[in-house]
C-alpha positions, 0 to 999 in steps of 0.5 A, spaced: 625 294 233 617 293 231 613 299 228 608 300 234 601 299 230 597 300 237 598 307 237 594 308 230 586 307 231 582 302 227 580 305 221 572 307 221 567 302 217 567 304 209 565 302 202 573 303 197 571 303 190 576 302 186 575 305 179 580 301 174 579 295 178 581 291 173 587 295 172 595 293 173 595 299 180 590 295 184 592 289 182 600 290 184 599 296 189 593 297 192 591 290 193 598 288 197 597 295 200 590 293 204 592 285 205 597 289 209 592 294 212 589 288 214 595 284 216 596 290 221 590 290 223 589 298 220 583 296 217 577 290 219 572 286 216 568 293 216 571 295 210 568 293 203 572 293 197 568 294 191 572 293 184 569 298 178 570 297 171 567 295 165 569 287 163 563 282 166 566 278 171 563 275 178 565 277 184 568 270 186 572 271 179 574 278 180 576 276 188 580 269 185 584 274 179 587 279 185 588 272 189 593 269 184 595 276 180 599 277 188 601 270 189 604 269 183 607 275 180 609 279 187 615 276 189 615 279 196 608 279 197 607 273 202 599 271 202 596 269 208 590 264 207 586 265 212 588 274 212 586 273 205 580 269 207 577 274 210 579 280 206 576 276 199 569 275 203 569 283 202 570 284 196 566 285 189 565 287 182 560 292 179 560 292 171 560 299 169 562 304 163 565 309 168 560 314 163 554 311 164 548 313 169 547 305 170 553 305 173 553 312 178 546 307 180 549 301 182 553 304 187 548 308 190 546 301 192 552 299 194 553 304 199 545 303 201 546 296 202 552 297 207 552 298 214 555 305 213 554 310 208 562 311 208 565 311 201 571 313 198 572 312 191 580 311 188 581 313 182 585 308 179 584 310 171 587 313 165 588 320 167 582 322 161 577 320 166 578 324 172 574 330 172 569 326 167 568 320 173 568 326 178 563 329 175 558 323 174 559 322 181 557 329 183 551 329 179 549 322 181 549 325 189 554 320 191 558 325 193 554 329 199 556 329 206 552 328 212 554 328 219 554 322 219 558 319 212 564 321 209 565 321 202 572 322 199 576 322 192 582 319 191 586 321 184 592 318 182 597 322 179 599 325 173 595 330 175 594 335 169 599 336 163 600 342 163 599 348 168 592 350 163 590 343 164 591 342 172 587 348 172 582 346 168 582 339 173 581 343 180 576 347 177 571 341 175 573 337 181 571 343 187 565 345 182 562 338 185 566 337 191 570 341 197 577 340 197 577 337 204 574 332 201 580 331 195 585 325 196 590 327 190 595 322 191 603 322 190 605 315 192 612 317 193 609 320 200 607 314 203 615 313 203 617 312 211 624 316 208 619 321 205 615 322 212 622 321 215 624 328 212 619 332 216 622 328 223 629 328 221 628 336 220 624 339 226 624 333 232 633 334 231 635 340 234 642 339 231 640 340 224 635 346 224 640 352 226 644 350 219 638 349 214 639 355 211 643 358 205 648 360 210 651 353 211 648 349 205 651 351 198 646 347 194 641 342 194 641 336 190 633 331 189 635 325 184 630 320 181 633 316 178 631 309 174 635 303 171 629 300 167 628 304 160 621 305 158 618 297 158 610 297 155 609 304 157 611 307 150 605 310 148 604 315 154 611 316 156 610 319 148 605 324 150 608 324 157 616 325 157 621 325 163 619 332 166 611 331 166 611 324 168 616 326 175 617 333 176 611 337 178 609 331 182 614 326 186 620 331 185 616 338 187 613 335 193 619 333 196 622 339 194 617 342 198 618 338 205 626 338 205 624 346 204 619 348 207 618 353 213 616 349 220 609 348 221 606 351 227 603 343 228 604 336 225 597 337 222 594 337 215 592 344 214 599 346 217 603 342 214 599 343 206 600 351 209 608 351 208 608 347 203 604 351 199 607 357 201 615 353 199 612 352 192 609 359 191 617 362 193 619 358 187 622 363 183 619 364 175 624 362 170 624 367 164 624 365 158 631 367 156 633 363 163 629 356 161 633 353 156 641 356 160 638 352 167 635 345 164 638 340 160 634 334 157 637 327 154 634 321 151 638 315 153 640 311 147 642 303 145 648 300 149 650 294 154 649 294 160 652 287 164 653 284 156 645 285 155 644 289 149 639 295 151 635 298 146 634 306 143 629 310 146 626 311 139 627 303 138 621 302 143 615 299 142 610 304 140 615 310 140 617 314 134 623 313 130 624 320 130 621 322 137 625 327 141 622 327 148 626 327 153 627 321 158 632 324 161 631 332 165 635 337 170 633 344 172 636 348 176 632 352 180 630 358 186 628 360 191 625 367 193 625 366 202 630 369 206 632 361 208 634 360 200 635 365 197 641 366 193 641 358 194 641 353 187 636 346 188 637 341 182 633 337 179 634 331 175 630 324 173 631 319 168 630 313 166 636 307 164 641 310 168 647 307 172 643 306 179 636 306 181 636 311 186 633 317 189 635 321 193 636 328 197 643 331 197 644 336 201 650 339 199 654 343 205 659 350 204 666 346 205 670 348 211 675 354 210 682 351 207 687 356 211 689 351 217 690 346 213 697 350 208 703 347 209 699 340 209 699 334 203 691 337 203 689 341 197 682 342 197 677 340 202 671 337 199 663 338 202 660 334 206 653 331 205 648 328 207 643 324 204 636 322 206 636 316 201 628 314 198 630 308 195 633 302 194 636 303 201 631 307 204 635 312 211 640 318 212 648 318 212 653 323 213 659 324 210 665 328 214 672 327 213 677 324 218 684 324 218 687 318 216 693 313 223 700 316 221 704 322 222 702 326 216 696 330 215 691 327 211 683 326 210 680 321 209 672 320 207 668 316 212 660 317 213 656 315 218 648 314 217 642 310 219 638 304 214 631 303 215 632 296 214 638 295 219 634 299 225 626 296 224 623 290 222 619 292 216 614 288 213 612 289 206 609 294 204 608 297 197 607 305 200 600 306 199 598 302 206 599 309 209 596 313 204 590 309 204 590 310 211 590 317 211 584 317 207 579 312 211 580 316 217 581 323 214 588 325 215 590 329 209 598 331 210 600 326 205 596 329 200 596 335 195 592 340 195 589 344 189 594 351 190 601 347 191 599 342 184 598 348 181 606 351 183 608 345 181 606 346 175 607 354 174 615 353 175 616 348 170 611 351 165 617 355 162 621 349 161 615 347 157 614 352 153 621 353 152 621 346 149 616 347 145 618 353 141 624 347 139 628 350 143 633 346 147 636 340 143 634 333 146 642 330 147 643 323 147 646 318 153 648 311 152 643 307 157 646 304 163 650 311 165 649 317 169 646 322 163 647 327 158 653 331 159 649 337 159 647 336 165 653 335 168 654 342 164 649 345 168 652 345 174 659 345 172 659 352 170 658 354 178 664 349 180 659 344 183 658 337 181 652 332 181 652 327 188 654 320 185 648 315 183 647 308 187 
């Protein structure tokens, strides 16, 4: 089955600045994604692509460097000659420190040259750099509206290192602007699993009765990683496991596995519930901090006969580092669907399988009926909205095995993007910045369900601070520390199994 592309409106004509243009995110994300868009026919020759940042280079230097980075870097990225043709007529370069008031005036220029005075400026820079660039935005005037010109922000993630910090941000950013006009992107939303979430819950009428804590004992929301670090040493130094995916990736999809029915499928109602979801979030006591989390950091081993170097032999990490690669916490929520009802969490890097992924845990069925059999325990059953690699559902159920005896077997059935629909390639920012063009904010985070995010960790953070809650060490290529699996052993649960 194909997507239907012709029910989706073109997008309206615009200026997209990307700031960071020379950046590894526009050249192995953002630029697939709109050669994607164009592919599909979502965007046209309207749309002007002007690149930001602060090497010299000409437009047709700029344009051939994205051309050969996609054609020989991407492998399951085809370029089309003549889509490309048409996509690097509307591209170019302005050279510029994002700091200077020389650069704000060159893209007044830009803006007045074109054919609409539509802009939206990505964001696609170190994290320092937004409030600042915002700011400069604001104050160059690009930033107002008319009945006529949109113009919108989009801001890559991390969003804030801590609470105080994530405050901070919103306040310089909605002092310039309003929050309509505030793209905050978490590309895990741009998923057709994570979208799926929201369509498997409330368009089944199957699952809505049993979404609650009287039939499910708890949830599981995994991200894990195979690969270790790479060249990121230095900011995951600074960053860590919890921060780089916690009050982000894992929040949000916390929020929309959750979250209460919107009363529509519209941004404001479905930010509205989110938001509500990650505000019920129980605070963690600075006694319960370290009992309901578990922090690892993987070290050397083989994995398939390649030696696989410590954490703290990275490049660029400290040889005495105690940052966490690897994080689990536990956590509540105060609403009469989950109350009394666990969620965990967990993300880590080198671990046995790349996988993430929703487990939604069902209370087992009761044992009585089944005394006098060979069956000694009924285990729970799962289903699981896979987000990657094998993006869909599956549900696991027990079944009795052919033969005279009674006995269980497990069986699953389930459902697999790539099985049911014919996907073409996507790198997951083609729908997000859809979104964006034409205004559409149900995919993106607002200011107060960022802010919740980071208030239910913080206690963790400071907790860690203090030294409290000792880093243990995992052997790279297995399924993590042993505090973790201690973390919820001590209710008689385990984790659902990677890969």
């Amino acid at each position: 089955m194909k997507p239907d592309l012709k029910r989706a409106a073109l997008a309206p004509s615009a200026t997209l600045f990307l700031f960071g243009a020379a950046g590894d995110l526009v050249k192995r994300l953002l630029m697939p994604a709109l050669c994607n868009l164009r592919r599909d026919g979502l965007i046209d020759d309207s749309l002007r692509i002007v690149g930001v940042d602060h090497n010299p280079r000409s437009d047709g230097e700029y344009a051939d460097s994205l051309r050969d980075f996609i054609r020989d870097e991407i492998k399951n990225q085809k370029l089309d000659p003549k889509l490309w043709g048409k996509l690097a007529k509307r591209i170019s370069y302005l050279q510029g420190d994002f700091l200077a008031d020389a650069t704000y005036q060159g893209i007044a220029a830009r803006i007045k040259e074109a054919s609409s005075g539509n802009a939206v400026f990505y964001l696609a820079t170190a994290p320092r750099f937004f409030g600042d660039v915002v700011e400069c935005l604001g104050k160059a005037a690009l930033l107002q509206e008319t009945r006529s010109a949109f113009r919108r922000v989009i801001i890559e993630k991390p969003f804030g290192s801590d609470l105080a910090s994530a405050q901070q941000l919103n306040t310089r950013i909605l002092n310039v602007m309003n929050e309509k006009q505030v793209y905050r992107m978490d590309h895990f939303l741009g998923k057709e699993t994570v979208q799926n979430i929201l369509v498997s819950r409330f368009a089944n009428g199957i699952f809505e009765a049993i979404w609650n804590h009287h039939y499910i004992d708890h949830i599981q929301i995994t991200a894990a990683e195979t690969v270790g670090v790479e060249q990121r040493g230095s900011f995951y130094e600074n960053t860590g496991a919890l921060r780089d995916m916690v009050p982000n990736h894992l929040m949000q999809l916390l929020a929309m596995v959750a979250m209460e029915p919107p009363s529509a499928f519209a941004a404001d109602a479905v930010r509205d519930e989110k938001a509500k979801l990650l505000g019920a979030i129980r605070p963690t006591m600075p006694d319960e901090a370290i009992a309901n989390s578990a922090r690892g950091q993987y070290t050397a081993a083989k994995i398939d006969g390649r030696q696989v170097l410590a954490y703290r032999s990275e490049d660029k990490v400290e040889r005495s580092s105690e940052t966490e690669t690897f994080v689990a916490l536990k956590l509540m929520i105060d609403n009469w669907r989950w109350v009394g009802m666990p969620f965990y969490l967990r993300t880590g890097k080198r671990l046995s399988a790349r996988d993430t992924e929703i487990a939604i845990c069902f209370k087992p069925a009761p044992y009585a009926q089944f005394r006098g059999t060979k069956i000694r325990q009924l285990k729970p059953n799962y289903l699981i909205m896979q987000i990657q690699p094998n993006e869909g559902l599956w549900l696991d159920f027990h079944a009795k095995r052919p033969g005279p005896t009674v006995e269980i077997a497990d069986v699953d059935m389930g459902f697999s993007y790539a099985d049911a629909f014919e996907l073409q390639p996507s790198t997951g920012y083609e729908t997000l910045i859809y979104d964006c063009l034409i205004g559409d904010q149900t995919l993106f985070q607002r200011a107060d369900a960022i802010e919740s995010g980071w208030r239910a960790v913080q206690p963790f953070l400071d907790a860690w601070a203090k030294g409290e809650g000792a880093v243990e060490g995992y052997a790279a290529g297995s399924a993590g520390p042993k505090g973790a699996d201690e973390l919820l052993a001590r209710e008689k649960r385990s984790w659902h199994s990677l890969g």
